[in-house]
N, CA, C and O atoms as a GROMACS GRO file, in nm:
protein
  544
    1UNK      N    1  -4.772  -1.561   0.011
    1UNK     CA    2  -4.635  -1.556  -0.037
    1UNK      C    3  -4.558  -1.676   0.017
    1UNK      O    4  -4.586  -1.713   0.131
    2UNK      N    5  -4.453  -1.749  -0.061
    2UNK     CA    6  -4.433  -1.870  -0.020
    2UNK      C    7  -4.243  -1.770  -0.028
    2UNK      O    8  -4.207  -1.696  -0.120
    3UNK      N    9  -4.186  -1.796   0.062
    3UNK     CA   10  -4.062  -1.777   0.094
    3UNK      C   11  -3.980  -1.899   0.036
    3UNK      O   12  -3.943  -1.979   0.123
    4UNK      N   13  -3.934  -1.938  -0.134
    4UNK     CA   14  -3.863  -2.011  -0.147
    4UNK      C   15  -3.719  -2.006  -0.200
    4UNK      O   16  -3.639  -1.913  -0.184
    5UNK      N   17  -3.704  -2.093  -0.252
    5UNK     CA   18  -3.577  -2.097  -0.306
    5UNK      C   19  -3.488  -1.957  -0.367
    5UNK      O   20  -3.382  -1.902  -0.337
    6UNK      N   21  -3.576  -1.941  -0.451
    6UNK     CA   22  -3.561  -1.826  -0.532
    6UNK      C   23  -3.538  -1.698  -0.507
    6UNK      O   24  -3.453  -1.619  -0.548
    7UNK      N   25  -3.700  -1.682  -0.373
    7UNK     CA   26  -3.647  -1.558  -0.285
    7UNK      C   27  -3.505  -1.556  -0.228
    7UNK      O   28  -3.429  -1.460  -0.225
    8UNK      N   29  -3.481  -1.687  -0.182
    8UNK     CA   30  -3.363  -1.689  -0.054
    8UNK      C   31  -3.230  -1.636  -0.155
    8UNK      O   32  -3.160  -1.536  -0.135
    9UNK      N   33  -3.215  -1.745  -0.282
    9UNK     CA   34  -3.100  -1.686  -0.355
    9UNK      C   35  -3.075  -1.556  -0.398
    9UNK      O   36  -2.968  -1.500  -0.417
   10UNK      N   37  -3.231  -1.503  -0.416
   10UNK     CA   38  -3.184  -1.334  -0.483
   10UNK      C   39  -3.193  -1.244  -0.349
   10UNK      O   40  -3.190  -1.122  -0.362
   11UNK      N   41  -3.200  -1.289  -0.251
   11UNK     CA   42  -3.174  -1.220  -0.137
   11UNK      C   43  -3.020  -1.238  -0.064
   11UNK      O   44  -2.964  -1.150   0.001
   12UNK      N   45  -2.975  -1.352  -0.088
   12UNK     CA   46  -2.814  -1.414  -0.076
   12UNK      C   47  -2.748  -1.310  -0.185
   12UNK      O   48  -2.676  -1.222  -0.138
   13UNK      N   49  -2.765  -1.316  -0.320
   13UNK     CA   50  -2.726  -1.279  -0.364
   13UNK      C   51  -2.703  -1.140  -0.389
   13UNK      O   52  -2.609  -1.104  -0.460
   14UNK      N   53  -2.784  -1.058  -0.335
   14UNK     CA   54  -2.793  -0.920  -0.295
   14UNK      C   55  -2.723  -0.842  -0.186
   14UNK      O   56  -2.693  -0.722  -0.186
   15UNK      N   57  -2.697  -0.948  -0.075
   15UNK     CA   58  -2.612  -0.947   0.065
   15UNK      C   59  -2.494  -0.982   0.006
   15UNK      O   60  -2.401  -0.972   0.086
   16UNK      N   61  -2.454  -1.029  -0.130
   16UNK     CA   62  -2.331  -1.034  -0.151
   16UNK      C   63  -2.211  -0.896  -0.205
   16UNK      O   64  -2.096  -0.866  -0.171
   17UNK      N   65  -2.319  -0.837  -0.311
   17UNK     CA   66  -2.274  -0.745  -0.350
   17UNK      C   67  -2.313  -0.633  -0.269
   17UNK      O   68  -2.311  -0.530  -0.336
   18UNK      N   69  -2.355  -0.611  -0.128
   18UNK     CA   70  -2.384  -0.511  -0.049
   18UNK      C   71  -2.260  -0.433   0.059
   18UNK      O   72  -2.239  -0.506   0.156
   19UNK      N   73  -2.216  -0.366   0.061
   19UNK     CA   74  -2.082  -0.312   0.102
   19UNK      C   75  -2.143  -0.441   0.271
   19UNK      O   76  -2.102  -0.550   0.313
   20UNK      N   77  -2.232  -0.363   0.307
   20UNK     CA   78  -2.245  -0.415   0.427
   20UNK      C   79  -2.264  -0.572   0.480
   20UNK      O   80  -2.277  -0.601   0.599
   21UNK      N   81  -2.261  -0.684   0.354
   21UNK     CA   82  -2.254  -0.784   0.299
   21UNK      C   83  -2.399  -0.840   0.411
   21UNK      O   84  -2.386  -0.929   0.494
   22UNK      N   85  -2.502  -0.781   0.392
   22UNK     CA   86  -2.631  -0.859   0.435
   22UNK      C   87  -2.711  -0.749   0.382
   22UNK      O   88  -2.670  -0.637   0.350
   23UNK      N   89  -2.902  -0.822   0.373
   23UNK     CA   90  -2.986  -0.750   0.350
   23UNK      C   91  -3.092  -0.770   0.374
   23UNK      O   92  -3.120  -0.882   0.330
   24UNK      N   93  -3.166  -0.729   0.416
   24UNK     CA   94  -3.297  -0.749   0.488
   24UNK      C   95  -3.408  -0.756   0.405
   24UNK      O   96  -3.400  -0.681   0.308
   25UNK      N   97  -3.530  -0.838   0.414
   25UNK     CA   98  -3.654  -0.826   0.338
   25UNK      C   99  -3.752  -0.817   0.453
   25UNK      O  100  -3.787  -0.878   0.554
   26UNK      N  101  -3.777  -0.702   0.379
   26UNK     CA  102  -3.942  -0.706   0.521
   26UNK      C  103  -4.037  -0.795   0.493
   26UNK      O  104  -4.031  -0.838   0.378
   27UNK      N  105  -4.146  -0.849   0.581
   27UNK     CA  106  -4.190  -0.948   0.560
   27UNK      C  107  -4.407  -0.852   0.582
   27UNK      O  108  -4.517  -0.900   0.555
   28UNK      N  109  -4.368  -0.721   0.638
   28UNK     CA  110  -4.481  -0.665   0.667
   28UNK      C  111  -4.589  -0.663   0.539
   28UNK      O  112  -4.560  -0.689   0.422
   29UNK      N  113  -4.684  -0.637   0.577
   29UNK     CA  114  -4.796  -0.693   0.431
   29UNK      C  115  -4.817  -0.535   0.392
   29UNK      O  116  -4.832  -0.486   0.280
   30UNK      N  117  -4.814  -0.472   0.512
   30UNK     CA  118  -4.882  -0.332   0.467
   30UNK      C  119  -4.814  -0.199   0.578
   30UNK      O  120  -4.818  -0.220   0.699
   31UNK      N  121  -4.782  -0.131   0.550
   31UNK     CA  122  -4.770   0.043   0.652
   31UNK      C  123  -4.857   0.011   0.748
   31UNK      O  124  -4.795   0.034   0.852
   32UNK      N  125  -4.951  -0.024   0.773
   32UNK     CA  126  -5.030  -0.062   0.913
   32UNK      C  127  -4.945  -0.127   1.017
   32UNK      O  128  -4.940  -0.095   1.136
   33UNK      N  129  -4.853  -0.258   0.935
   33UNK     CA  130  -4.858  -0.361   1.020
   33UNK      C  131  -4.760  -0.294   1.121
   33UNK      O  132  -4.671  -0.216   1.088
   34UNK      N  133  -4.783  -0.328   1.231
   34UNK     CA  134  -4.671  -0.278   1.326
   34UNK      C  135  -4.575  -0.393   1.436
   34UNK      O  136  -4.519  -0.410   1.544
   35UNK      N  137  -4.620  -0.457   1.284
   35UNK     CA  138  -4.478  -0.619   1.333
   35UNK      C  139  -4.394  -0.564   1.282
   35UNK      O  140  -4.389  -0.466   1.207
   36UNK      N  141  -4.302  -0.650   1.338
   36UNK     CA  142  -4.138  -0.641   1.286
   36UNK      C  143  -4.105  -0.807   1.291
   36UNK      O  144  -4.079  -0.888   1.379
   37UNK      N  145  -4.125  -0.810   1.112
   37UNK     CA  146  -4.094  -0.944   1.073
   37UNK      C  147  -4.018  -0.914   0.937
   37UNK      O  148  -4.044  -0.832   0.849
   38UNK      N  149  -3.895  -1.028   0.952
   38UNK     CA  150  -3.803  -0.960   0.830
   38UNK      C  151  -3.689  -1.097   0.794
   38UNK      O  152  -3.612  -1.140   0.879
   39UNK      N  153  -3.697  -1.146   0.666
   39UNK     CA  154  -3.559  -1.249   0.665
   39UNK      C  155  -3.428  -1.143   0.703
   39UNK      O  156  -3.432  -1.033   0.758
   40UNK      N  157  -3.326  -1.209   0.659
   40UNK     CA  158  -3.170  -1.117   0.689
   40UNK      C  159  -3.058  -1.197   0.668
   40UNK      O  160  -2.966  -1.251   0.730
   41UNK      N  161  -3.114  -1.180   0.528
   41UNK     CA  162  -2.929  -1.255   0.449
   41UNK      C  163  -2.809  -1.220   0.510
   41UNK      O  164  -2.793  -1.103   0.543
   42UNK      N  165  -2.729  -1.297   0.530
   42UNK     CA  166  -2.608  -1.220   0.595
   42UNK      C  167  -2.503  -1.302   0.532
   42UNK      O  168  -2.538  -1.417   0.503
   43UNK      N  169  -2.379  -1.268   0.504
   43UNK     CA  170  -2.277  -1.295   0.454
   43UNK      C  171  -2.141  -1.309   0.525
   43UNK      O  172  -2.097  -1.196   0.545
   44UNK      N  173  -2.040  -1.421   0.580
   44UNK     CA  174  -1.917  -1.427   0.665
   44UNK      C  175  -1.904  -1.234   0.621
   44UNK      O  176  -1.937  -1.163   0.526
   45UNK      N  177  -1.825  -1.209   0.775
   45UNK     CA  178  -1.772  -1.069   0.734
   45UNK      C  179  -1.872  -0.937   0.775
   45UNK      O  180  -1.831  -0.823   0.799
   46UNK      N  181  -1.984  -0.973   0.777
   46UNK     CA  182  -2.074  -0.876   0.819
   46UNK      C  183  -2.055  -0.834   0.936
   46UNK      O  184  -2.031  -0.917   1.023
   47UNK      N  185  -2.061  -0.691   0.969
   47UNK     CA  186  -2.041  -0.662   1.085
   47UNK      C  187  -2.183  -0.599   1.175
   47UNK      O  188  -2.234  -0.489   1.149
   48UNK      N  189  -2.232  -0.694   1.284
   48UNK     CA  190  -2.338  -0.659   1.360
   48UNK      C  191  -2.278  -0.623   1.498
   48UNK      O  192  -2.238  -0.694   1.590
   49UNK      N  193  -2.286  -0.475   1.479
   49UNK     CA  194  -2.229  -0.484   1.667
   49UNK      C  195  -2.304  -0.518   1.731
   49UNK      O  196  -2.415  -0.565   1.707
   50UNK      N  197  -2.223  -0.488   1.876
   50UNK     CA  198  -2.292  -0.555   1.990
   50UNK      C  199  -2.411  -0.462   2.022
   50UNK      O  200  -2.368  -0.346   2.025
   51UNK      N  201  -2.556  -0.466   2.051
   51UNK     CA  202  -2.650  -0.400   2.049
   51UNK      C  203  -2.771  -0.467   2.174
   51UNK      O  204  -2.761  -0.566   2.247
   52UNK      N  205  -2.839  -0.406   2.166
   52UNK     CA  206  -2.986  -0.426   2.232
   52UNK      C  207  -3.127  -0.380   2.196
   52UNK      O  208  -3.148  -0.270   2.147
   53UNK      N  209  -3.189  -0.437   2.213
   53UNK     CA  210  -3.368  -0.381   2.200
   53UNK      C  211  -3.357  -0.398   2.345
   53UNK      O  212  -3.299  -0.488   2.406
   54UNK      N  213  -3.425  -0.291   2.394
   54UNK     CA  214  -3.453  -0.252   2.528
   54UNK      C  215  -3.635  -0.233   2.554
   54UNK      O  216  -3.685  -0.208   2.664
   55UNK      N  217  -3.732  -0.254   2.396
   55UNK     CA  218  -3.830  -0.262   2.472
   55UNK      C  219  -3.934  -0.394   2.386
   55UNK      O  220  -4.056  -0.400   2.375
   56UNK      N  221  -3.823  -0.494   2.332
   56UNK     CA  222  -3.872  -0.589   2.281
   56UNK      C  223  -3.772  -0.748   2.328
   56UNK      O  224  -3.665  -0.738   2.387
   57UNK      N  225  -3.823  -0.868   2.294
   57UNK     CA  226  -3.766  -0.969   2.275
   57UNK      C  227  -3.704  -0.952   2.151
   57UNK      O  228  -3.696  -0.842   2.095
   58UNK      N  229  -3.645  -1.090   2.092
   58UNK     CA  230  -3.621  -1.115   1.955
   58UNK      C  231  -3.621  -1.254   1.960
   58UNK      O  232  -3.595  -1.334   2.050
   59UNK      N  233  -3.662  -1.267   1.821
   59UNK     CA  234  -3.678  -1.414   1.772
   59UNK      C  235  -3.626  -1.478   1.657
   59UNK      O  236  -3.708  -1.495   1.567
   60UNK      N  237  -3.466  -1.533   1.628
   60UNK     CA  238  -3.468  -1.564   1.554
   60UNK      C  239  -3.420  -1.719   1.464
   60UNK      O  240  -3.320  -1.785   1.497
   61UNK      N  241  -3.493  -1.749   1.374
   61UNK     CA  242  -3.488  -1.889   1.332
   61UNK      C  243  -3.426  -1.867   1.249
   61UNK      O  244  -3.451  -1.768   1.180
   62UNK      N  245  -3.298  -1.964   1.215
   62UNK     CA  246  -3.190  -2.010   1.070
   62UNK      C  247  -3.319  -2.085   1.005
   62UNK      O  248  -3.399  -2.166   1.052
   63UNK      N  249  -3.308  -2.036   0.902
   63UNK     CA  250  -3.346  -2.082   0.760
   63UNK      C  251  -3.291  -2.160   0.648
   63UNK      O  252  -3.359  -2.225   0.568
   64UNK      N  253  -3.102  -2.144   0.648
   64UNK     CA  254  -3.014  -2.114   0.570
   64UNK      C  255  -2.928  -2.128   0.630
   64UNK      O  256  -2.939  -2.084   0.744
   65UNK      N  257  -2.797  -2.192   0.594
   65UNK     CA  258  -2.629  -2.154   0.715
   65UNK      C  259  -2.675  -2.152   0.840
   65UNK      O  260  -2.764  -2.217   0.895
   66UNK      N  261  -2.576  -2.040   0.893
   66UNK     CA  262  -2.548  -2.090   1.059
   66UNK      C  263  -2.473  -1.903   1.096
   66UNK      O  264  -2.428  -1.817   1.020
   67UNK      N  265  -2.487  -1.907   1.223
   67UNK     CA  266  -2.470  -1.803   1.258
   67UNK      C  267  -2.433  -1.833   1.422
   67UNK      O  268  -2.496  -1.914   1.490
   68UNK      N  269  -2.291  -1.732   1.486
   68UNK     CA  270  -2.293  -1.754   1.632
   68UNK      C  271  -2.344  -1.599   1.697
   68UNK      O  272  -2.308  -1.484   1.670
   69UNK      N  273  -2.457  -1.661   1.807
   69UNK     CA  274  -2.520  -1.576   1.866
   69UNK      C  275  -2.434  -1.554   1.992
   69UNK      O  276  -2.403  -1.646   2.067
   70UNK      N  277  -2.387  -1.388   2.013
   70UNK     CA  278  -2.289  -1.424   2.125
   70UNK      C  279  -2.361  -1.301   2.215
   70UNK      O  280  -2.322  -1.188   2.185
   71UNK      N  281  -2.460  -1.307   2.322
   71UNK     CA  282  -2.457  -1.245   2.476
   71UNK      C  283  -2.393  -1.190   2.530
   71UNK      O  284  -2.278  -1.228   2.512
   72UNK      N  285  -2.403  -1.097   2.604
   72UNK     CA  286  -2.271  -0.986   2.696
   72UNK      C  287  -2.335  -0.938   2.794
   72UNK      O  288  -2.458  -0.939   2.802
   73UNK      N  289  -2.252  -0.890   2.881
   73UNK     CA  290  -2.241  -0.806   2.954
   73UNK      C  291  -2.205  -0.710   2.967
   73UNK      O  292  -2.084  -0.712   2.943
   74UNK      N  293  -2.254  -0.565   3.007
   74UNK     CA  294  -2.175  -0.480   2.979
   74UNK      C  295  -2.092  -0.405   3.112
   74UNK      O  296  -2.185  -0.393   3.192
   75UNK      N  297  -2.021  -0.372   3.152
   75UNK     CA  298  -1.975  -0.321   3.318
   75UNK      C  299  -1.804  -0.216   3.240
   75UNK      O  300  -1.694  -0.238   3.190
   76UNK      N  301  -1.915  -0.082   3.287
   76UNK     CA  302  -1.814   0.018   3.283
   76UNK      C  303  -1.761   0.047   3.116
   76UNK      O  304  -1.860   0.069   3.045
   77UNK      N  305  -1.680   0.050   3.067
   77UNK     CA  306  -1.659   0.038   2.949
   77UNK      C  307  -1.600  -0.145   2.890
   77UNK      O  308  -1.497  -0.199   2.851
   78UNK      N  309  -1.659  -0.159   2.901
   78UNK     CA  310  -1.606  -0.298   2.829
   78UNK      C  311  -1.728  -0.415   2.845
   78UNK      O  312  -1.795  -0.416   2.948
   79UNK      N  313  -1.757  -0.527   2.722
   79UNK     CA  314  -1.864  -0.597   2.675
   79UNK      C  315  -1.773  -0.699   2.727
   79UNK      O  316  -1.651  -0.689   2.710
   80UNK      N  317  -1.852  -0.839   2.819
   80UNK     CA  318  -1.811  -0.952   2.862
   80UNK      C  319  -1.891  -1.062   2.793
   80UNK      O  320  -2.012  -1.058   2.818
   81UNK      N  321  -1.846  -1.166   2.705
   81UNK     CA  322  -1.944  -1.249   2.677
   81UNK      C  323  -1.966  -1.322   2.795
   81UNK      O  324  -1.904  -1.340   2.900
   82UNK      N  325  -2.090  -1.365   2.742
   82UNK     CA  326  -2.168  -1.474   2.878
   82UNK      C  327  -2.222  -1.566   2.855
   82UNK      O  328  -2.244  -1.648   2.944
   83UNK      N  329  -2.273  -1.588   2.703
   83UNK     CA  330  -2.298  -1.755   2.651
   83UNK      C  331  -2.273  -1.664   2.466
   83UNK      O  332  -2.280  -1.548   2.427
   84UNK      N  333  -2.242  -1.800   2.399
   84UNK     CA  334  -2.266  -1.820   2.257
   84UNK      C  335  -2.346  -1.948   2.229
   84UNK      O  336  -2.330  -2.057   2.284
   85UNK      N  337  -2.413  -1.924   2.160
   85UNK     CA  338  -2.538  -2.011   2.054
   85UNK      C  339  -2.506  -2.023   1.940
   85UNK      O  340  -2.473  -1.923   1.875
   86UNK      N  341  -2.506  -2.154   1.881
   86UNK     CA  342  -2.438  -2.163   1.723
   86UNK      C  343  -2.576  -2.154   1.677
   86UNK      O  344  -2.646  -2.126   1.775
   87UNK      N  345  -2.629  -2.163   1.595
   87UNK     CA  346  -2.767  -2.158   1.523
   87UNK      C  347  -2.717  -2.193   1.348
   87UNK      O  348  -2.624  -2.136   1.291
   88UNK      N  349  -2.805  -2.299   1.290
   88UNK     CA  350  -2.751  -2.392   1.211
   88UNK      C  351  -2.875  -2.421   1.136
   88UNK      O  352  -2.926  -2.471   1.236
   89UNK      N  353  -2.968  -2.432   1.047
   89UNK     CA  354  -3.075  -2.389   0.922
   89UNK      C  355  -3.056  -2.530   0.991
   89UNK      O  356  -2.951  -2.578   1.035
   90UNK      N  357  -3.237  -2.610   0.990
   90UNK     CA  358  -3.209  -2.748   1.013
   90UNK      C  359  -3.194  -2.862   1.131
   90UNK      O  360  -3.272  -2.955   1.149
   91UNK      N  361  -3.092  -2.838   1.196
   91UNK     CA  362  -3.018  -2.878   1.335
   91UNK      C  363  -3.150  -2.904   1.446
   91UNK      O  364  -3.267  -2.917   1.410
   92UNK      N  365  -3.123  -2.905   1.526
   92UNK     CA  366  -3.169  -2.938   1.685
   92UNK      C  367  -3.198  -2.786   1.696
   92UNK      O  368  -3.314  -2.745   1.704
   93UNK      N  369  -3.057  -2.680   1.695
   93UNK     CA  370  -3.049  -2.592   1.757
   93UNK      C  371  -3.045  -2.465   1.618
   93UNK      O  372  -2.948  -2.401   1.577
   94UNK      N  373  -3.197  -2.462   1.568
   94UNK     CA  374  -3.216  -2.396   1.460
   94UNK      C  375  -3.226  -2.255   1.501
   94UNK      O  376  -3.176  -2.164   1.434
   95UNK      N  377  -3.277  -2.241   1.587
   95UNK     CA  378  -3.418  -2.086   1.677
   95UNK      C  379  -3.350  -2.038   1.862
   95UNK      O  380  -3.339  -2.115   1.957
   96UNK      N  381  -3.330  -1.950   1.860
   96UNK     CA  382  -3.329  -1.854   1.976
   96UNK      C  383  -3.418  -1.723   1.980
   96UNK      O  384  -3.438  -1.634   1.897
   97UNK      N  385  -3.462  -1.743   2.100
   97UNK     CA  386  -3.514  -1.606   2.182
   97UNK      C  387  -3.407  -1.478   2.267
   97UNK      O  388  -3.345  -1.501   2.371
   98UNK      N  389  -3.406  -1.395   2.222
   98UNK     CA  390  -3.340  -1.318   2.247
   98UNK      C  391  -3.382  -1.246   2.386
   98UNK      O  392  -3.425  -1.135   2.354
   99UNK      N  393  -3.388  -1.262   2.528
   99UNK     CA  394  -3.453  -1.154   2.571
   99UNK      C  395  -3.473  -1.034   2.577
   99UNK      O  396  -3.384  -0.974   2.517
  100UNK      N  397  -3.576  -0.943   2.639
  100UNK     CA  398  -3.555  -0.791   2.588
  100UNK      C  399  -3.464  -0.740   2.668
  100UNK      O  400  -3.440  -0.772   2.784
  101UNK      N  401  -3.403  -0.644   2.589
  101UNK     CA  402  -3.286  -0.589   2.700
  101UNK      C  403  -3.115  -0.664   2.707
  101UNK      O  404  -3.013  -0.622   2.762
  102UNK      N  405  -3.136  -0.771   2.640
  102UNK     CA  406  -2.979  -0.869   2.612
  102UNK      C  407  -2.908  -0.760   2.523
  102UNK      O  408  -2.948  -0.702   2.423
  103UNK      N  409  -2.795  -0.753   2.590
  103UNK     CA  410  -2.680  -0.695   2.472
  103UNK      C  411  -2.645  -0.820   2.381
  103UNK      O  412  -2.680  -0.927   2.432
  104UNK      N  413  -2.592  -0.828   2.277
  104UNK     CA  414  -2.595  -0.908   2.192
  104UNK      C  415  -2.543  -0.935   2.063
  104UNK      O  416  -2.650  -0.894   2.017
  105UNK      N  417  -2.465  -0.973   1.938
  105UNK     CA  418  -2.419  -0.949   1.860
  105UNK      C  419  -2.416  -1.114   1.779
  105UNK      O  420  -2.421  -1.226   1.831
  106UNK      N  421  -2.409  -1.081   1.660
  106UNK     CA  422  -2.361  -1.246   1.605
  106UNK      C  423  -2.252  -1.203   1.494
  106UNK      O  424  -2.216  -1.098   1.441
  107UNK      N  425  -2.219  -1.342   1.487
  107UNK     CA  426  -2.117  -1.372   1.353
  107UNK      C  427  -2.179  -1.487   1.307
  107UNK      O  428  -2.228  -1.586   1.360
  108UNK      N  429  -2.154  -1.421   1.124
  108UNK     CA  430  -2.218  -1.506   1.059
  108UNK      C  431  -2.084  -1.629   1.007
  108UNK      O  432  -1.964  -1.605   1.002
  109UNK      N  433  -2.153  -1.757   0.976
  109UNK     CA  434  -2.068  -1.900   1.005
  109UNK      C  435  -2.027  -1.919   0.834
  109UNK      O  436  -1.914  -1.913   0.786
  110UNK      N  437  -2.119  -1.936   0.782
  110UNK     CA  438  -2.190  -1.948   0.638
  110UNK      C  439  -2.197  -1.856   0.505
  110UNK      O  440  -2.288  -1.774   0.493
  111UNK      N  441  -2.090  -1.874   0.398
  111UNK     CA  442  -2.193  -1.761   0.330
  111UNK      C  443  -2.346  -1.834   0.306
  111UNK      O  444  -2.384  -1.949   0.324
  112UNK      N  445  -2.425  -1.691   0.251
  112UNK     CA  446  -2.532  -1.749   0.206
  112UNK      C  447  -2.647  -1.797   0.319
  112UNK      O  448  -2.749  -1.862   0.298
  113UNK      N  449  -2.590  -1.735   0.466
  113UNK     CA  450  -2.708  -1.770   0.552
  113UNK      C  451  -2.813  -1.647   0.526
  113UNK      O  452  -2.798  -1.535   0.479
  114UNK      N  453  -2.949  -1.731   0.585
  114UNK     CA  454  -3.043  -1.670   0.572
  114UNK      C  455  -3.144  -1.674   0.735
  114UNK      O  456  -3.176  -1.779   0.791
  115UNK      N  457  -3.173  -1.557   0.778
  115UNK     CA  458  -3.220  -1.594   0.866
  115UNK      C  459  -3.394  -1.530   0.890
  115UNK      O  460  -3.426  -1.443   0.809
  116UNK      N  461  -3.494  -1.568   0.986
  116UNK     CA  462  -3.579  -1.456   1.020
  116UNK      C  463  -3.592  -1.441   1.109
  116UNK      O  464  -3.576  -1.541   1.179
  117UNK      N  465  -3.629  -1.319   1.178
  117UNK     CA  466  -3.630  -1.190   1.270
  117UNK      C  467  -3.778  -1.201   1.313
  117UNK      O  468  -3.872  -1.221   1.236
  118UNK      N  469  -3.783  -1.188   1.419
  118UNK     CA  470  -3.901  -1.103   1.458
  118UNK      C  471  -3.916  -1.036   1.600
  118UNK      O  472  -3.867  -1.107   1.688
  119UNK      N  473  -3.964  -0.933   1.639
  119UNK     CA  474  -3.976  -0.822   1.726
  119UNK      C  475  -4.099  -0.776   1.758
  119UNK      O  476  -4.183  -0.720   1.687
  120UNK      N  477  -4.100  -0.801   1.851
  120UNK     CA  478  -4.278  -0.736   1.960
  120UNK      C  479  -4.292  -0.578   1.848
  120UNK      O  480  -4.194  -0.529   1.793
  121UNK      N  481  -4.380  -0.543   1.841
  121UNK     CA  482  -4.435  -0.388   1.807
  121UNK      C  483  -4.390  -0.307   1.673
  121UNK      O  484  -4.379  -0.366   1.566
  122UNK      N  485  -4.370  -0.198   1.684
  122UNK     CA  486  -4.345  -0.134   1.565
  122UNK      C  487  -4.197  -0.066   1.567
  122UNK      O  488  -4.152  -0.029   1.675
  123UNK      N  489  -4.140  -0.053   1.477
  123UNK     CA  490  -4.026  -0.044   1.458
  123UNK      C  491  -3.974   0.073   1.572
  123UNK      O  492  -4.052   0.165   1.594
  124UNK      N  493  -3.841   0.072   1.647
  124UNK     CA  494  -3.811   0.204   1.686
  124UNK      C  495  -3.661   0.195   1.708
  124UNK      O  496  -3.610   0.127   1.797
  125UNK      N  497  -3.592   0.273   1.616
  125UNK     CA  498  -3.472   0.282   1.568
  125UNK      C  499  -3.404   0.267   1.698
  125UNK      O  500  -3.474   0.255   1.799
  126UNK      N  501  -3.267   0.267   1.707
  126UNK     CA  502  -3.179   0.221   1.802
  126UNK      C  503  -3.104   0.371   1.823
  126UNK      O  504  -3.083   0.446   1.728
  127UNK      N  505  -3.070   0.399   1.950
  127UNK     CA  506  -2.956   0.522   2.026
  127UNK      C  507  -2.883   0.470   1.979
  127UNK      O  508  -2.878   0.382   1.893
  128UNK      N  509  -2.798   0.540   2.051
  128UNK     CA  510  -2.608   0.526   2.057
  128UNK      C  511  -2.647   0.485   2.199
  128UNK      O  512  -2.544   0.425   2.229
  129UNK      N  513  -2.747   0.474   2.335
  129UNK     CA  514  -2.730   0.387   2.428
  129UNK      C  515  -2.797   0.281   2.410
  129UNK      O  516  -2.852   0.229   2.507
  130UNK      N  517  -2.807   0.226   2.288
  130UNK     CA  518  -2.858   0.090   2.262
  130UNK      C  519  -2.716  -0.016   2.163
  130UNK      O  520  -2.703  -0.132   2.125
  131UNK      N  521  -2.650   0.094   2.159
  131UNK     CA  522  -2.506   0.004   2.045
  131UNK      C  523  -2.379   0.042   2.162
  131UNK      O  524  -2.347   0.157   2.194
  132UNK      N  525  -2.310  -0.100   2.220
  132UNK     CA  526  -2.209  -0.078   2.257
  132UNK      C  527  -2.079  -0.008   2.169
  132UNK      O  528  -2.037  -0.056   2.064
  133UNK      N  529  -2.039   0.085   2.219
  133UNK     CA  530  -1.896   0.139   2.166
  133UNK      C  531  -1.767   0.131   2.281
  133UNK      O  532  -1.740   0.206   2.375
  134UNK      N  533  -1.702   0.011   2.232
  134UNK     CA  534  -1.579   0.000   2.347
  134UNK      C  535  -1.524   0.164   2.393
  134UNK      O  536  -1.551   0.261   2.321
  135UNK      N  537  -1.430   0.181   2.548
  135UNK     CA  538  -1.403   0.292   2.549
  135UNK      C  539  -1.229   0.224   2.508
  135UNK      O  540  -1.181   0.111   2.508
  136UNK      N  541  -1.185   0.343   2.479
  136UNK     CA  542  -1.055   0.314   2.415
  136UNK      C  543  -0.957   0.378   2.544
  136UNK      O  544  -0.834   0.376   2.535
   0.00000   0.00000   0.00000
């Protein structure tokens, strides 16, 4: 399978009309595979909270647009950033490693970015102690 043009636009274009204005394509060949490999159109406006994988890295390369990768901290009720990463389809600074266990969140720069994902093992959905929720 060649990931081109075509895919990327009808996958842009799908993250457009999506309430949640992004959309994911799995990239797995088969129910066996127990990668987690996936593009992820995303659209200005999308909302990714701040989150974690707690028993994987992450890996991900711009393809497409640009996206800011922003790091935290978390202490008590409240998320502290601690670095941002622009990530830019192209650039110097195309690809980040996420470590496992980073709280983490982005904003997308670009419409029409496109990015891919990838994650140690087989899928395993996220808690509510894996998604920061400010305390009010």
């Amino acid at each position: 399978m060649i990931l081109d043009k075509q895919l990327l636009d009808n996958l842009c274009q799908q993250a457009q009309t999506s309430p949640r204005l992004r959309m994911n394509y799995d990239l797995r060949t088969t129910e066996n595979d127990n990668s987690q490999r996936m593009l992820n159109a995303l659209e200005p406006g999308t909302d990714i909270p701040i989150h974690r994988h707690r028993d994987t890295s992450e890996t991900v390369v711009m393809l497409r647009g640009s996206v800011k990768e922003i790091f935290y901290t978390i202490e008590g009720g409240t998320a502290y950033p601690t670095a941002e990463f622009i990530l830019k389809a192209g650039s110097d600074n195309c690809a980040l490693q996420i470590p496992q266990g980073q709280w983490h969140s982005l904003e997308c720069l670009e419409a029409h970015s496109v990015l891919f994902e990838a994650k140690d093992g087989a899928f395993v959905p996220r808690t509510d102690d894996d998604v920061f929720i400010p305390q009010t």
